[in-house]
MMTF fields as JSON, N, C-alpha, C and O atoms, coordinates in Angstrom:
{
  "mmtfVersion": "1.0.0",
  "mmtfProducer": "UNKNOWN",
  "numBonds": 431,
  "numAtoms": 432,
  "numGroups": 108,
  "numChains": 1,
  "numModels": 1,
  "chainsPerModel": [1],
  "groupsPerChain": [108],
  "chainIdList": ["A"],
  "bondAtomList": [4, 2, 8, 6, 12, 10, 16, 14, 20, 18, 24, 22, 28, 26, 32, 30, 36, 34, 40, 38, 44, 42, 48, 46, 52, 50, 56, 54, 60, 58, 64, 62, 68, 66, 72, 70, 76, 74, 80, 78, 84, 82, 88, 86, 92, 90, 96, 94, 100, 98, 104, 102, 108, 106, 112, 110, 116, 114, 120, 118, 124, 122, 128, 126, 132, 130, 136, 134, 140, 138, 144, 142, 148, 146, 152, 150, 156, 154, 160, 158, 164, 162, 168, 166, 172, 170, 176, 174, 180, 178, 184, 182, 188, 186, 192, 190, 196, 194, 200, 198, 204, 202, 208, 206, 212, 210, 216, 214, 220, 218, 224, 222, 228, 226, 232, 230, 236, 234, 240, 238, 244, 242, 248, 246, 252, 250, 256, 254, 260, 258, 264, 262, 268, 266, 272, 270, 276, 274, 280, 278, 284, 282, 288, 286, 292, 290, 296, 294, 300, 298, 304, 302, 308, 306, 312, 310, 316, 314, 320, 318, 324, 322, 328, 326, 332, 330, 336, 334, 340, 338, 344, 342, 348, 346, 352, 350, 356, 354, 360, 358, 364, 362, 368, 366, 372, 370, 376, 374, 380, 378, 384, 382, 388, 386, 392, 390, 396, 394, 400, 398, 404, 402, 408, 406, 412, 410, 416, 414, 420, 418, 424, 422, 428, 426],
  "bondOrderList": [1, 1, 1, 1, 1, 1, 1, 1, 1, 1, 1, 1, 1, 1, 1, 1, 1, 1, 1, 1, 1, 1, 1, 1, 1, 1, 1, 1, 1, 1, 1, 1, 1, 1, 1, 1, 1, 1, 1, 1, 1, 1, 1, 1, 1, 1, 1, 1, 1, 1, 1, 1, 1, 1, 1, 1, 1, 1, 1, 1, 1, 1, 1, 1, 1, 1, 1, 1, 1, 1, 1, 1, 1, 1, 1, 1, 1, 1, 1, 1, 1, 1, 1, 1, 1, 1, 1, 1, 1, 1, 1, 1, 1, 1, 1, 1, 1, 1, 1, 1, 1, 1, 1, 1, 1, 1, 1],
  "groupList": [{"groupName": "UNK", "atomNameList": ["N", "CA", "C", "O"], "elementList": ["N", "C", "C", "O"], "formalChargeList": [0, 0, 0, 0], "bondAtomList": [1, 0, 2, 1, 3, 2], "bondOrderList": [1, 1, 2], "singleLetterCode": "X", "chemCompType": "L-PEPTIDE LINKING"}],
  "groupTypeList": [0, 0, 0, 0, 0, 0, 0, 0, 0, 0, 0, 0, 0, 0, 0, 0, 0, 0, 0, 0, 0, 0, 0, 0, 0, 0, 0, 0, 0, 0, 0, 0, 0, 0, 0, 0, 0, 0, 0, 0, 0, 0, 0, 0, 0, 0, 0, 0, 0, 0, 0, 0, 0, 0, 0, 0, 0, 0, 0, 0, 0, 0, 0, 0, 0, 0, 0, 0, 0, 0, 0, 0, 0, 0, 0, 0, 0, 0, 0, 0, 0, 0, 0, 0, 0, 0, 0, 0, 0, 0, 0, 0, 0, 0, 0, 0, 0, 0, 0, 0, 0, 0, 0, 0, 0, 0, 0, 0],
  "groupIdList": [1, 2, 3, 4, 5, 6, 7, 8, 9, 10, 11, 12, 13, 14, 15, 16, 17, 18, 19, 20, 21, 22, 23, 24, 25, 26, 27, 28, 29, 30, 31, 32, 33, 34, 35, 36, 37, 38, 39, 40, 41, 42, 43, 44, 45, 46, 47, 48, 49, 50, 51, 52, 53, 54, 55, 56, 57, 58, 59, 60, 61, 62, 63, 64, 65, 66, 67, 68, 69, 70, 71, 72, 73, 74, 75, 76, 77, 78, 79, 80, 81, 82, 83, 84, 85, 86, 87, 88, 89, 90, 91, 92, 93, 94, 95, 96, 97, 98, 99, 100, 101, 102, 103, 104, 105, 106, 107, 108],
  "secStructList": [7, 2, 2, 2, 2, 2, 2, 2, 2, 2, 2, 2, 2, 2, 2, 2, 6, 6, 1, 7, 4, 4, 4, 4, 7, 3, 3, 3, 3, 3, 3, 3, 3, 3, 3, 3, 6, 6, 3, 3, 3, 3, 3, 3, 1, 7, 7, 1, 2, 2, 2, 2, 2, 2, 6, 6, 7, 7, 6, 2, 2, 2, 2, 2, 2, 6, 7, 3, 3, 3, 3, 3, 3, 7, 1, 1, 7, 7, 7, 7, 1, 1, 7, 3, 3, 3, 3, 3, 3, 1, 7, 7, 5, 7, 1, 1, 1, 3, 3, 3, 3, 7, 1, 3, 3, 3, 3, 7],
  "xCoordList": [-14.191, -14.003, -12.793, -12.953, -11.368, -10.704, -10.685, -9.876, -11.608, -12.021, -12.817, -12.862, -13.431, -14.123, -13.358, -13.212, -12.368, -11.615, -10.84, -10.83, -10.238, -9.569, -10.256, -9.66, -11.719, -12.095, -12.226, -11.971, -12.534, -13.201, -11.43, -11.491, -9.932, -9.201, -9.034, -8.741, -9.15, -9.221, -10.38, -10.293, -11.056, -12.464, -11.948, -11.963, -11.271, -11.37, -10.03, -10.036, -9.035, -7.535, -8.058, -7.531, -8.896, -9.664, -10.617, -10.748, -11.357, -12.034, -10.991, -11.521, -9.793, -9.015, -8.82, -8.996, -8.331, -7.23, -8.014, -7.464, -9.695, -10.453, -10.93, -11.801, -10.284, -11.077, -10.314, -9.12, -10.759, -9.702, -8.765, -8.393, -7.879, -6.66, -6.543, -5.553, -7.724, -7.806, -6.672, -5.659, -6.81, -6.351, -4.804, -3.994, -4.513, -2.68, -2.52, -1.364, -3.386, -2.71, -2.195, -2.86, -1.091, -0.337, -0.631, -0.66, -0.945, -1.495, 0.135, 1.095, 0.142, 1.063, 0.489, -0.687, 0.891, 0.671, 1.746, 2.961, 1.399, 2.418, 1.455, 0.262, 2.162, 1.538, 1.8, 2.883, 0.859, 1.284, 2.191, 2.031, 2.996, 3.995, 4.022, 4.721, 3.125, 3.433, 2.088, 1.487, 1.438, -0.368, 0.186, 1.043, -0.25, 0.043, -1.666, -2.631, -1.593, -3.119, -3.572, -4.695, -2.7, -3.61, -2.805, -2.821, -2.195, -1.029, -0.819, -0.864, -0.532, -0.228, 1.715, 2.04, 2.323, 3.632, 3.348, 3.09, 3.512, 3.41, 4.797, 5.621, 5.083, 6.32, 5.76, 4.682, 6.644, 6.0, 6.654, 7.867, 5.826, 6.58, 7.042, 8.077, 6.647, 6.626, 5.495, 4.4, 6.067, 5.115, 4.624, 4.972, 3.652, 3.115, 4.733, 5.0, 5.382, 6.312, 7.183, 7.432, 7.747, 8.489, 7.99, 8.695, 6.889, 6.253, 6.67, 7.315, 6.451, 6.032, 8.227, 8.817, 8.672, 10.293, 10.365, 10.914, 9.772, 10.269, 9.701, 10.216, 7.995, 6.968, 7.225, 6.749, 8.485, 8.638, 9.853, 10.227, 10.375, 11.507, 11.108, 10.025, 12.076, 11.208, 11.885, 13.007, 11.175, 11.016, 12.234, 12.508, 13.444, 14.44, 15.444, 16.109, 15.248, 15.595, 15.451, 16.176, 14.071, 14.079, 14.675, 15.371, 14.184, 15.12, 16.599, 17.031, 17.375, 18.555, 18.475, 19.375, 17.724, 17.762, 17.282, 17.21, 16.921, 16.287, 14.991, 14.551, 14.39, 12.52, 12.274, 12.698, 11.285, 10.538, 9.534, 8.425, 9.81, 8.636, 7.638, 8.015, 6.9, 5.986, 4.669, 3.702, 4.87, 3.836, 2.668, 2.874, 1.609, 0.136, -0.431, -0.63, -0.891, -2.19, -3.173, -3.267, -3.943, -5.277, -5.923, -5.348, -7.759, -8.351, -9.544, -10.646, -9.033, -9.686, -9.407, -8.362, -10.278, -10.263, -9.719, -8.493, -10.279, -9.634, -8.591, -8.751, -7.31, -6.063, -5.332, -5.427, -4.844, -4.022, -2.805, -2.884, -1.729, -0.278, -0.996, -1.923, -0.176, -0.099, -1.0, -0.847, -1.952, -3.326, -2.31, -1.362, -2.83, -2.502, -3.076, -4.256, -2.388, -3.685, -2.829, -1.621, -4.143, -4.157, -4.24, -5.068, -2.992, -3.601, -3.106, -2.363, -3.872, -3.883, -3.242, -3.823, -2.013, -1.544, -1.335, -1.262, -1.233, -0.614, 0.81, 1.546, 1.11, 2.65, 2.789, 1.939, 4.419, 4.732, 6.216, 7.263, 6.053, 7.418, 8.189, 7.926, 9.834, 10.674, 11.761, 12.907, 10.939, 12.159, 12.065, 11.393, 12.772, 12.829, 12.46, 13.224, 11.523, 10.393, 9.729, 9.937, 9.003, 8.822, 6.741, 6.049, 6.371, 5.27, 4.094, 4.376, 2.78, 1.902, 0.694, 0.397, -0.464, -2.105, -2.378, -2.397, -2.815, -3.83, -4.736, -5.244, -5.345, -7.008, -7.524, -8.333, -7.465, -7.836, -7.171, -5.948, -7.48, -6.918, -7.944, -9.026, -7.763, -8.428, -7.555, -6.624, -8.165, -7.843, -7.956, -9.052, -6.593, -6.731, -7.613, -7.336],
  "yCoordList": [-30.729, -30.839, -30.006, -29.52, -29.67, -29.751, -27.706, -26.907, -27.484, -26.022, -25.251, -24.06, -26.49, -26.17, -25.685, -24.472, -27.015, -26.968, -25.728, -25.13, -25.618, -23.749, -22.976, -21.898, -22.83, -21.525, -21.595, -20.72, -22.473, -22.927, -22.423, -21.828, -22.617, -22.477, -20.915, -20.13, -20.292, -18.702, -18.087, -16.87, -18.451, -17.861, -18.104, -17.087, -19.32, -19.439, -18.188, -17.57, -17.956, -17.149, -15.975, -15.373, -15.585, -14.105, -13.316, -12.139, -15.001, -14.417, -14.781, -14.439, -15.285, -15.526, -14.235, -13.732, -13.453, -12.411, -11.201, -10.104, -11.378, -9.91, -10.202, -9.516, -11.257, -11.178, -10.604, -10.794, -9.776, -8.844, -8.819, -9.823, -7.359, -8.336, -8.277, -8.77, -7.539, -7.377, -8.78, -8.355, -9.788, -10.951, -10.879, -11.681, -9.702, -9.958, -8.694, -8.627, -7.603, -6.55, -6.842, -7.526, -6.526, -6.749, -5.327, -4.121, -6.635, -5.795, -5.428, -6.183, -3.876, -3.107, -2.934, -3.295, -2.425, -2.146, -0.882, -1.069, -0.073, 0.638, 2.056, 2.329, 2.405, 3.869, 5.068, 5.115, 6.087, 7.476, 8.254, 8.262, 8.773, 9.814, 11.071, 11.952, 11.235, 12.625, 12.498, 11.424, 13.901, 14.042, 14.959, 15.746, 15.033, 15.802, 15.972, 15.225, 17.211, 17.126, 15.975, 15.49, 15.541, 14.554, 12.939, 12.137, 12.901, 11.663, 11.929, 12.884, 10.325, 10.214, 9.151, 8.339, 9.699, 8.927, 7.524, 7.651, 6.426, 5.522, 4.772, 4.621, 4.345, 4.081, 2.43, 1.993, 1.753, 0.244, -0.633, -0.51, -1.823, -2.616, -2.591, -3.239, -2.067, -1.587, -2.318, -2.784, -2.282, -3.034, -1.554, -0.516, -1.69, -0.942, 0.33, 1.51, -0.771, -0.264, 0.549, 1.701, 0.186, 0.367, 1.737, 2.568, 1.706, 3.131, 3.98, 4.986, 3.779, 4.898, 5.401, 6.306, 4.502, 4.663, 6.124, 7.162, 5.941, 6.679, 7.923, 8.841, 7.789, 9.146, 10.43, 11.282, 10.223, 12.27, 12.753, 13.916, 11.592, 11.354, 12.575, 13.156, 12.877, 13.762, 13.214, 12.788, 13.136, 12.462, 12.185, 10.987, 13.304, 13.505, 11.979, 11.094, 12.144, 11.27, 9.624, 8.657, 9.868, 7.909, 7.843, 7.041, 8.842, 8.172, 7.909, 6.796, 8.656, 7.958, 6.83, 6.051, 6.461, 5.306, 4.384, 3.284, 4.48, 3.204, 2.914, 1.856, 3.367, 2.823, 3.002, 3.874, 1.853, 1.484, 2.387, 2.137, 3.459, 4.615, 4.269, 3.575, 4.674, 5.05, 5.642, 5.609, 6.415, 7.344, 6.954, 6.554, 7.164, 6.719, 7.588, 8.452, 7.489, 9.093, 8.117, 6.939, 9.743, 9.173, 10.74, 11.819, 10.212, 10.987, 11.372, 10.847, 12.212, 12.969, 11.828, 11.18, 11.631, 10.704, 10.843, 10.923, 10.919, 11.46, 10.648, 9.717, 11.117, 10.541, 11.488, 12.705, 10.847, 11.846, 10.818, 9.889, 11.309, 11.255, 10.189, 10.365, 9.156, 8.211, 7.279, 6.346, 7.169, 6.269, 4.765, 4.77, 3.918, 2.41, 2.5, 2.849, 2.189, 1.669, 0.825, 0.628, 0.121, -0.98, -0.436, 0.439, -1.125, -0.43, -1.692, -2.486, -1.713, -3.416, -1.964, -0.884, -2.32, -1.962, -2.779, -3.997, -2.318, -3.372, -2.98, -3.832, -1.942, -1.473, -0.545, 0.077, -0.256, 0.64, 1.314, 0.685, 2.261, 3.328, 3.233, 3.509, 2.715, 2.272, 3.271, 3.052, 4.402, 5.74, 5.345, 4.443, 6.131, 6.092, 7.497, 8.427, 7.697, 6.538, 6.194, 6.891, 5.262, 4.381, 5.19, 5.866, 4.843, 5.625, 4.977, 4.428, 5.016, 4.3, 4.623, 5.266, 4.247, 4.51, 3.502, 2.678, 3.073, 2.566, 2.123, 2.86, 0.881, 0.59, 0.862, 1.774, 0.43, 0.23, 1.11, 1.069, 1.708, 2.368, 2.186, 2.746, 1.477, 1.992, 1.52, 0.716, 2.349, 2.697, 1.195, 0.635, 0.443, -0.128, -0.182, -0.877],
  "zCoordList": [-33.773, -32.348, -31.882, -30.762, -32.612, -32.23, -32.528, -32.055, -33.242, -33.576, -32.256, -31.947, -31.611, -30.194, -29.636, -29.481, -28.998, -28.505, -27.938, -26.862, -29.061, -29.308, -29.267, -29.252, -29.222, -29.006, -27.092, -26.264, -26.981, -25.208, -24.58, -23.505, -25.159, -24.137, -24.752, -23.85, -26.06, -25.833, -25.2, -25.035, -24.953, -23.876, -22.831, -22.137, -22.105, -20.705, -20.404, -19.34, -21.368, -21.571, -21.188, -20.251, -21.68, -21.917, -20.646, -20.312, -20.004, -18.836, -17.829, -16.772, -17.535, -16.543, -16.277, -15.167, -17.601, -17.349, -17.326, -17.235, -17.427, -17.279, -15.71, -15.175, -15.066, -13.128, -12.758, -12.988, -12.11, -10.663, -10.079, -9.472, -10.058, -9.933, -8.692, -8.153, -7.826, -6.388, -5.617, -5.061, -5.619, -5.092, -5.285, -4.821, -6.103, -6.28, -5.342, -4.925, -4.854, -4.03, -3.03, -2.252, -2.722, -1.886, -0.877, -1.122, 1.1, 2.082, 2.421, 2.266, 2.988, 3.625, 4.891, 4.835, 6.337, 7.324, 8.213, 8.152, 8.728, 9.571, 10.255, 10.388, 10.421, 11.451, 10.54, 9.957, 10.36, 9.723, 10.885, 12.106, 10.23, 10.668, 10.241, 10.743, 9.122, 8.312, 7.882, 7.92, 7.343, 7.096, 6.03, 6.432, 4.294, 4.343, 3.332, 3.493, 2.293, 1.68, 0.827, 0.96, -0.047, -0.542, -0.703, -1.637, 0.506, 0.782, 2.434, 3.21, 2.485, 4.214, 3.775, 2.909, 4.737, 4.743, 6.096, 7.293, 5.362, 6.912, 7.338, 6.436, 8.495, 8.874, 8.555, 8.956, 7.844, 8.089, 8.83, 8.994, 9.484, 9.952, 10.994, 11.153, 11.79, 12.985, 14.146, 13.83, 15.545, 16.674, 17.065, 16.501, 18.262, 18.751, 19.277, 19.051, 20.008, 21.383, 20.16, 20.515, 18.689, 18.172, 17.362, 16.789, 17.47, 16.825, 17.9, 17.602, 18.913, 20.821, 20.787, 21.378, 20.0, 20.137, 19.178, 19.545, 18.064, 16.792, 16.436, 15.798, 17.185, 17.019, 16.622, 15.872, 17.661, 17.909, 16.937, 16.782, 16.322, 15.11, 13.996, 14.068, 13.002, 11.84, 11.243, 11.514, 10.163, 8.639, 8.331, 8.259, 8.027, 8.017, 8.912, 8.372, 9.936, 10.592, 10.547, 10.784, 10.094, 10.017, 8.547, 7.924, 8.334, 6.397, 6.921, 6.622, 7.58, 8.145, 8.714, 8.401, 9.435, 9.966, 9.271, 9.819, 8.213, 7.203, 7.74, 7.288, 8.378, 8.563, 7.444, 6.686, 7.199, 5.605, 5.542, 6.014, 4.985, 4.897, 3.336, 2.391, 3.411, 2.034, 1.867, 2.628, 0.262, 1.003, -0.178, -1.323, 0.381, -0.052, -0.125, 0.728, -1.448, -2.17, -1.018, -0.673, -0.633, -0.268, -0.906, -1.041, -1.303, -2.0, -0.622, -0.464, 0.062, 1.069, 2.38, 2.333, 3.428, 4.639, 5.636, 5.575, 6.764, 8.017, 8.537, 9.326, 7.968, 8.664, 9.885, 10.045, 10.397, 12.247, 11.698, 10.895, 12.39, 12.728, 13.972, 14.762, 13.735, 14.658, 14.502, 15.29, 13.729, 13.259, 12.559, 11.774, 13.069, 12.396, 11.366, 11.409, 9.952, 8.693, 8.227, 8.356, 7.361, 6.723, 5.464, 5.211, 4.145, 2.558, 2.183, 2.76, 0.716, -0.404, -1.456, -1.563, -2.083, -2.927, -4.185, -4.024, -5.364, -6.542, -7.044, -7.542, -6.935, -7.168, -6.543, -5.907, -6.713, -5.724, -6.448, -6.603, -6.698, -6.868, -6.211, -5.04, -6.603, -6.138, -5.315, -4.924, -5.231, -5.056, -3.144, -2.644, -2.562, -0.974, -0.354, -0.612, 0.32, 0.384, -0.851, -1.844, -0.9, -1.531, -2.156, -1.396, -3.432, -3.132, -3.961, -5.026, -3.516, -4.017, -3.891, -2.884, -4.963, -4.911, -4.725, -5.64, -2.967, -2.87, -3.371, -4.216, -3.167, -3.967, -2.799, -2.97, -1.278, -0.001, 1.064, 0.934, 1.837, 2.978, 4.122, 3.949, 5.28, 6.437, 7.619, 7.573, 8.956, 9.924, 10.733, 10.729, 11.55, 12.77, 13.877, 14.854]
}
């Protein structure tokens, strides 16, 4: 019984840790500021009014000001400067800005 036992909690160990880790990505939100070929930079954390403040800012500039920038590979997809998106990340490169592959990217 107790041979069961142990195999039933290394099976259940085994399929816990092969489900998805989709449910741990962590959602980001903010506005693109920068387009470039195969990455978009987004300002995060930001309201509507607080984006319309910073728009015409260059890159250069908000990094002075500390806006939470980061930049996201995207593999083709029609991004514009100024587009709201939504991305589910699982890590993120700690440099400033800050930088990451997406599992998810879409448009507000």
């Amino acid at each position: 019984m107790m041979k069961y036992l142990a195999v039933f909690f290394i099976l259940m160990s085994v399929l816990l840790s092969g489900c998805s880790n989709e449910m741990y990505d962590i959602r980001i939100s903010g506005y693109i500021v920068e387009v470039e070929k195969e990455r978009i930079l987004v300002a995060q954390a930001l309201t509507a009014d607080e984006y319309q403040e910073i728009k015409n800012e260059s890159v250069k500039k908000l990094k002075e000001d500390g806006v939470m920038l980061i930049y996201l590979d995207t593999s083709g997809g029609n991004f514009n400067v100024g587009d709201e998106v939504e991305a589910w990340i699982d890590g993120v490169d700690q440099s400033y800005p800050a930088h990451a592959s997406p599992s998810k990217i879409t448009k507000k």
